[in-house]
Every structure is written in structure tokens, then in C-alpha cells.
C-alpha positions in Angstrom: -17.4 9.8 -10.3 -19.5 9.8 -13.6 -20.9 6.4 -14.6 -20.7 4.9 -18.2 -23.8 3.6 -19.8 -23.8 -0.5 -19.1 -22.6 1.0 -15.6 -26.0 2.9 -15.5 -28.3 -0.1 -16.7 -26.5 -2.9 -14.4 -26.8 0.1 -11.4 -30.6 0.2 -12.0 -31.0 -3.4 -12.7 -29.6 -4.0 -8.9 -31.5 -1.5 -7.7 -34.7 -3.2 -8.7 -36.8 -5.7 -7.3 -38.2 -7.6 -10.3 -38.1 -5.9 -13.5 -37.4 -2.9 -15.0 -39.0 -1.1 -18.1 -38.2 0.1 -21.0 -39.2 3.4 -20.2 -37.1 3.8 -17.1 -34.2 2.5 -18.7 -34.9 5.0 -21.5 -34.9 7.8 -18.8 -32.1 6.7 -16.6 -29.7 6.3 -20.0 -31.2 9.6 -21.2 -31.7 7.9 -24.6 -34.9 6.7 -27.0 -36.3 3.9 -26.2 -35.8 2.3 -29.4 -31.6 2.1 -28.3 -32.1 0.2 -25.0 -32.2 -3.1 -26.8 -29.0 -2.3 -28.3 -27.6 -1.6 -24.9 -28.6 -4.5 -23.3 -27.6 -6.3 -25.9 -23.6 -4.8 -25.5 -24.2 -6.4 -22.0 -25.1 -10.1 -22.7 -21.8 -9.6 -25.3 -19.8 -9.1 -22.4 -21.3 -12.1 -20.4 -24.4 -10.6 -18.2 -27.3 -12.8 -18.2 -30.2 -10.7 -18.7 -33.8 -11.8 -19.0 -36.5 -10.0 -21.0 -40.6 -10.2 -20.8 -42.0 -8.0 -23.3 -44.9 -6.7 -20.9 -42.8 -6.4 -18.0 -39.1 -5.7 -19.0 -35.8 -6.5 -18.1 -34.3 -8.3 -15.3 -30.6 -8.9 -14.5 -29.9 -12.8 -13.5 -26.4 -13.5 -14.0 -23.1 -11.9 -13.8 -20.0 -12.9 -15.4 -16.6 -13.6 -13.5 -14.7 -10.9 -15.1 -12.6 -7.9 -13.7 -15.0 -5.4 -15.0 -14.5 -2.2 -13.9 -18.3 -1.2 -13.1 -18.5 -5.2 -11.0 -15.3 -4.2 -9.1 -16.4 -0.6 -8.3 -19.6 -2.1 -7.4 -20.2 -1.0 -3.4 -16.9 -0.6 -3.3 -16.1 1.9 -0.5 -12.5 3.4 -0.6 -11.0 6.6 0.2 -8.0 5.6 -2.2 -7.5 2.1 -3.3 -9.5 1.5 -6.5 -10.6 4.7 -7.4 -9.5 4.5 -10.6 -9.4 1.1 -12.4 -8.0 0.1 -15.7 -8.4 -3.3 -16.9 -7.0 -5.5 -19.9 -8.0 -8.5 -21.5 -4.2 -9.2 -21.9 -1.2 -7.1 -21.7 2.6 -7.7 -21.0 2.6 -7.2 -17.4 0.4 -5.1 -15.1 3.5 -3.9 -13.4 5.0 -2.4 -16.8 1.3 -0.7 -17.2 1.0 0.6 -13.8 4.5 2.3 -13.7 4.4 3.9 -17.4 1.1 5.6 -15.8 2.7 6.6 -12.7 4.9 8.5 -15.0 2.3 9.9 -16.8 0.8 11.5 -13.6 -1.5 8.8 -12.7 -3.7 9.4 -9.1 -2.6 7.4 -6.1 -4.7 4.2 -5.2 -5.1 3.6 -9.5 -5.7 -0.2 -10.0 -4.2 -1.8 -12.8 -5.6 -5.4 -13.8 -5.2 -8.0 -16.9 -7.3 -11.3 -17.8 -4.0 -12.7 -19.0 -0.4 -11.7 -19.0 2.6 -12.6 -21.3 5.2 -11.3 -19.2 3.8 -11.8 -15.9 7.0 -11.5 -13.2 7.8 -12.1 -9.9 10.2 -11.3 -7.4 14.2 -11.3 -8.5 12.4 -11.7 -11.4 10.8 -15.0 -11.8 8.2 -15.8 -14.2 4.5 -15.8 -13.0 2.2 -17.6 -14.6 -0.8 -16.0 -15.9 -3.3 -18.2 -17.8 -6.8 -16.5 -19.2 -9.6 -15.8 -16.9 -8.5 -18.2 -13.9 -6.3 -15.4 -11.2 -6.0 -11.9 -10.3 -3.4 -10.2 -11.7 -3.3 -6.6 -10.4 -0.5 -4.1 -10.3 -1.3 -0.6 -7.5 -0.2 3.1 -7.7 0.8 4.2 -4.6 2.6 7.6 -3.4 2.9 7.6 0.5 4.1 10.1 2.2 6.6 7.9 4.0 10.5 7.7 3.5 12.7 4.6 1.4 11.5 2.2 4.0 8.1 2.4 2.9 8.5 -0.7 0.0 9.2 -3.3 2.9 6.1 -1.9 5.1 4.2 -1.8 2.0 4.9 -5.6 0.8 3.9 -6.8 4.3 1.0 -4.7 4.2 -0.4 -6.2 0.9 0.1 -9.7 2.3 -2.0 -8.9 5.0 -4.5 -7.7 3.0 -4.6 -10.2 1.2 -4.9 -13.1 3.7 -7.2 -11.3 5.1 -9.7 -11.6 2.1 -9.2 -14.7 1.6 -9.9 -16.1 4.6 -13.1 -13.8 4.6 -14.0 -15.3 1.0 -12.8 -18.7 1.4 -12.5 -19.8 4.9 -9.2 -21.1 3.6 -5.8 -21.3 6.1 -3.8 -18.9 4.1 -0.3 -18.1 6.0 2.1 -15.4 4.9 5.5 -16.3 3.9 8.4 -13.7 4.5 8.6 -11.4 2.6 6.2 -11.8 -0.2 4.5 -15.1 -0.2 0.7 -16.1 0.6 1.0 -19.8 1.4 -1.4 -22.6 1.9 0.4 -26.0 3.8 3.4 -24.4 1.9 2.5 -24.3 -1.3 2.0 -21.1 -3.2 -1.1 -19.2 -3.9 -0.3 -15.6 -4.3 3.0 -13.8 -5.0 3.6 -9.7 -3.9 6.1 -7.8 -5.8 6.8 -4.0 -4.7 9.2 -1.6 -7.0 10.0 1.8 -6.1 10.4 4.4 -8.4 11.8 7.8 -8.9 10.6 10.4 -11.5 11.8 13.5 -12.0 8.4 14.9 -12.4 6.4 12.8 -10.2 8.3 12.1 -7.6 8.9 9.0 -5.7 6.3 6.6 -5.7 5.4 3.1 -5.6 3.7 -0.1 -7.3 2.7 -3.5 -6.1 2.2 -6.2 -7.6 -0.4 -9.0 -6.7 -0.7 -12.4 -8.4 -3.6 -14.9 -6.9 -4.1 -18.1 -8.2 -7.7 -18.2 -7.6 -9.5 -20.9 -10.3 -6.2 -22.3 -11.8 -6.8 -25.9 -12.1 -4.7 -28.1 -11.0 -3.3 -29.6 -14.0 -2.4 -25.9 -15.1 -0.3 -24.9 -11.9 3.7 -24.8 -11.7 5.4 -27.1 -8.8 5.1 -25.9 -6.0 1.9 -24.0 -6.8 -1.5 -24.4 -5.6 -5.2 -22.3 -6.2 -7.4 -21.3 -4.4 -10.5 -23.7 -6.4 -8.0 -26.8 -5.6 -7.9 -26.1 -1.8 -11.7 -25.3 -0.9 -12.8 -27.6 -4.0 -15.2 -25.2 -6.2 -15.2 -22.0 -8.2 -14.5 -19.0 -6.4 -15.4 -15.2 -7.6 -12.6 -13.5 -8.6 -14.5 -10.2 -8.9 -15.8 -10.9 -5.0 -12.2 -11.6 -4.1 -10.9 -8.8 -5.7 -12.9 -6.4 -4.0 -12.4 -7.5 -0.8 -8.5 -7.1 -1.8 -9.0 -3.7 -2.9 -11.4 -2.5 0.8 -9.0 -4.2 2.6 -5.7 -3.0 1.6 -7.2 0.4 1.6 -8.2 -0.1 5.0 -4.6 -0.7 6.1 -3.2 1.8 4.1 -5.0 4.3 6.0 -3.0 2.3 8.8 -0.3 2.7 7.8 -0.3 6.2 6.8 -2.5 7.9 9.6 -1.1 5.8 12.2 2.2 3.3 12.2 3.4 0.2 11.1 2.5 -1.6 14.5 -0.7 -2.9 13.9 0.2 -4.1 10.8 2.9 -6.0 11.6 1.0 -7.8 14.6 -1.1 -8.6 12.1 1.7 -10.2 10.2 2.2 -12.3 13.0 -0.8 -14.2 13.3 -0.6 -15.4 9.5 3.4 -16.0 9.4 4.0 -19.4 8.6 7.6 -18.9 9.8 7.8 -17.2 13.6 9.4 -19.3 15.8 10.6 -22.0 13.1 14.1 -22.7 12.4 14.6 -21.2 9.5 17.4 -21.0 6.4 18.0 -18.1 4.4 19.9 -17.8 1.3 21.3 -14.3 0.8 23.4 -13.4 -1.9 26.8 -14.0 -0.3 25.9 -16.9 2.4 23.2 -19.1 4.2 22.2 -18.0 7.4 20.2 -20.2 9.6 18.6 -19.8 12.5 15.1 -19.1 14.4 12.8 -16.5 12.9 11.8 -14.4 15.8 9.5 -11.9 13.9 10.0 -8.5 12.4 11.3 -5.0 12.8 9.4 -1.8 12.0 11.3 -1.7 8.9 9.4 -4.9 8.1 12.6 -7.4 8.1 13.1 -10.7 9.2 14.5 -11.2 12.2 17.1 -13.9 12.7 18.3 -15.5 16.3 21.5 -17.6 14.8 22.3 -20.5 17.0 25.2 -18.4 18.6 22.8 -16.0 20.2 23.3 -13.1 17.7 20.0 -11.6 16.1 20.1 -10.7 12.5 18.5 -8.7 10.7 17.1 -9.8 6.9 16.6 -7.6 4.5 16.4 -9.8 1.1 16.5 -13.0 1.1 14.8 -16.3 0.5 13.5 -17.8 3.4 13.0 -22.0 4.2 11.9 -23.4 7.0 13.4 -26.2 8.0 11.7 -27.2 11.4 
């Protein structure tokens, strides 16, 4: 994969103990030396903080919390997930972004990502808030070789990824709530949205949607909302976050593809915040209630009513009750 210029600098800058020339800058950039002031410059723009000393050169002591592309590629080691990412200071919705690339032939594992959206949605198509700078709004490509049942697996595979880094960045009690919910004592931290497509040039193929309230104060945050700062109480990096997000769901992705949907939805199990509850779910023509017993292979919801029957849940919204 080639690298840009700043990617260049901020690679050598990490790379270095101390300080680094001029000179090797001027070598590594493949420019005059007279231009690597201008380049460093075009970093501090973008929020790096980067000292100079005239007889010894430059050295890199702050980076900014923004989805960069170069931060979130950064020792980033994928087979697929993240290979390709695009991000935007605002747009619509990732989701709209990610799917008019699919269509254009985008790769699998392309990562789409905005510092704001103004048409940020959610499942049966709720709004999701998106304020500046403070979450992760990221929308994935995805084209497994898998049949229809895939965009069930795949939902419940993102929410495992995604408690999974953030318990491994936060320390946080994350649960995951059937189907698409990442939950902290019940309130809302992150929302999963999977749509399946079909093109008639590209095929079938997928895109999910994750929204993580990471820095959202708590002023900012809808009912029943909360962040990820309010919980542990201080700042967290989103660019940290996101590329554990990224490793991790490519690591079950490989899962899922190489291997089955078993291990993933064991994993499932230990973060559900509803097995073995009593449960209510509204479906479109009728409330069932009953004890959520776990899921299928298919990845839904299993339901033992109170008459003994065990349902099966495909779509719903799920309470629990007790």
C-alpha cells in the first residue's frame, strides 16, 4: 500500500527516538529541503503537535483525536477490515456513502467514516445522533461468501466486536442487546445497523453500520443514551477505539468465514444482557413474551413462551422485563 506524504513524515517521526532532521525528512519525502517546513506545517493544520529545535530537528509530541486515515491504519494488522478507509468531516450518512461505493465496485473490508453526520440512521429507521468530533460513525463493505442469512450472523458479529474493544479500551461492562444494541446498565452506547444489497453488477453484498457514543457529553445525549466518557469518567481515544474495532471485527470475520458461526455466537452469550431474562418483544402484529433462551445459528432470538413453546425471533424489539 503506497503512503501519502504527512503519512511518510508521522511514519518516520514514530520511528525515531528523539529527533529527526531535516535532511532525513528531505530524503524520506524525496523532496528539497527547503519544502519540509511547509509539510510539517500541513500537519500542525490538521492538529499534530510537532516540536522543532533548529540544531536538532523535529520531534512529534501530540496527536490529535481525529479519524485520520494514516492514525487508523497505523499498526493496523488486517487481512480485510480497513484496508481501504475513507473518511469525512461531515456527510449525510456513512451508510448512504458506503453503499453508493459498493455499487461502484468498491473492495471488501472498505471503511467508511464521518466526524459528523446530518442524516445519521438507525434501525427501522430511527435517527442517530451524530454531533462533531465526539463518536464513531463508521459504515463497512462486506461481500461474504455466505447465503441471505449472512445479515443476522453479521449484526451479531459486529456487536461482538465491538464489546470486545471496548472492554479492552475501557474496562467498561458493555452487554449486548438483541439484535443490535451495545448496552451499559441499559442504557445505550452503540447502535449496529446491517442492510443487504443486490447489484446487478456487483452482486450481493453487505454494509454495516456502527454508531459509538464515545465522548458525547452528557448534556448532549438523547434519553435513554449514555457515552462512553460519562461511564468511565474521562476522555477516551476514538482513534485507539476505532482500531481496536476494526482488528477485531476482522478477526471474527475470518471466523465467521473460515470457520462457523459457533464461536461467535458463544461469544454472544457471555455479553447478552438478556439470556435467561423474561423478556417482551414487540413484533409487528403482536407481543410475545417469554424467557430468552439464547440464539440459533441463524443468529435469532430464541423465545420459551410460558406455555412451553420455543419461538423463534427474527425482528423484533426486545425488553426485558425481569
Amino acid at each position: 500500500m503506497s503512503i501519502g506524504r504527512d503519512e511518510a513524515i508521522l511514519e518516520l517521526l514514530r520511528e525515531t527516538n528523539g529527533f529527526v532532521s531535516t535532511q532525513d525528512l528531505s530524503q524520506r519525502l524525496g523532496v528539497p529541503p527547503t519544502l519540509v517546513p511547509d509539510e510539517i506545517e500541513a500537519l500542525r493544520q490538521q492538529g499534530y503537535g510537532i516540536l522543532l529545535r533548529p540544531e536538532s530537528g523535529y520531534r512529534l509530541t501530540m496527536v490529535p483525536d481525529r479519524l485520520l486515515p494514516f492514525e487508523l491504519r497505523y499498526r493496523l494488522e488486517t487481512s480485510i477490515i480497513g484496508r481501504r478507509i475513507v473518511v469525512y468531516e461531515q456527510t449525510t450518512s456513512t451508510m448512504d456513502v458506503a453503499h453508493q461505493l459498493a455499487q461502484a465496485g468498491e473492495p471488501q473490508g472498505t471503511c467508511v467514516l464521518a466526524e459528523s453526520q446530518t442524516g445519521g440512521r438507525g434501525r427501522l429507521g430511527r435517527r442517530w445522533s451524530s454531533p462533531v468530533g465526539d463518536g464513531i460513525y463508521l459504515s463497512l463493505i462486506l461481500r461474504p461468501p455466505l447465503s441471505s442469512c449472512a445479515a443476522p450472523q453479521v449484526t451479531l458479529l459486529a456487536a461482538v466486536s465491538v464489546a470486545l474493544s471496548i472492554r479492552a479500551i475501557t474496562e467498561i461492562p458493555v452487554q449486548v442487546k438483541w439484535p443490535n444494541d451495545i448496552v451499559v446498565q441499559g442504557k445505550k452506547v452503540c447502535g449496529i445497523l446491517t442492510e443487504m444489497r443486490l447489484d446487478d453488477t456487483q452482486g450481493r453484498y453487505l454494509v454495516v453500520g456502527i454508531g459509538v457514543n464515545v465522548n458525547t457529553s452528557r448534556d448532549r445525549l438523547l434519553d435513554g443514551a449514555t457515552s462512553l466518557r460519562v461511564e468511565c469518567g474521562e476522555i477516551v481515544s476514538r482513534i485507539d477505539l476505532c482500531r481496536r474495532l476494526l482488528q477485531q471485527f476482522d478477526e471474527q470475520y475470518a471466523v465467521l468465514i473460515d470457520r462457523s458461526f459457533r464461536p461467535i455466537a458463544e461469544l454472544w452469550e457471555t455479553f447478552s444482557s438478556i439470556s435467561g431474562g423474561h423478556v417482551r418483544v414487540d413484533l409487528q402484529d403482536r407481543v410475545l413474551e417469554g424467557q430468552a433462551v439464547g440464539i440459533d445459528q441463524d443468529g435469532a432470538l430464541l423465545v420459551r413462551c410460558d406455555h412451553g413453546v420455543v419461538e423463534r425471533v427474527v425482528a423484533g424489539d426486545v425488553v426485558r422485563v425481569r
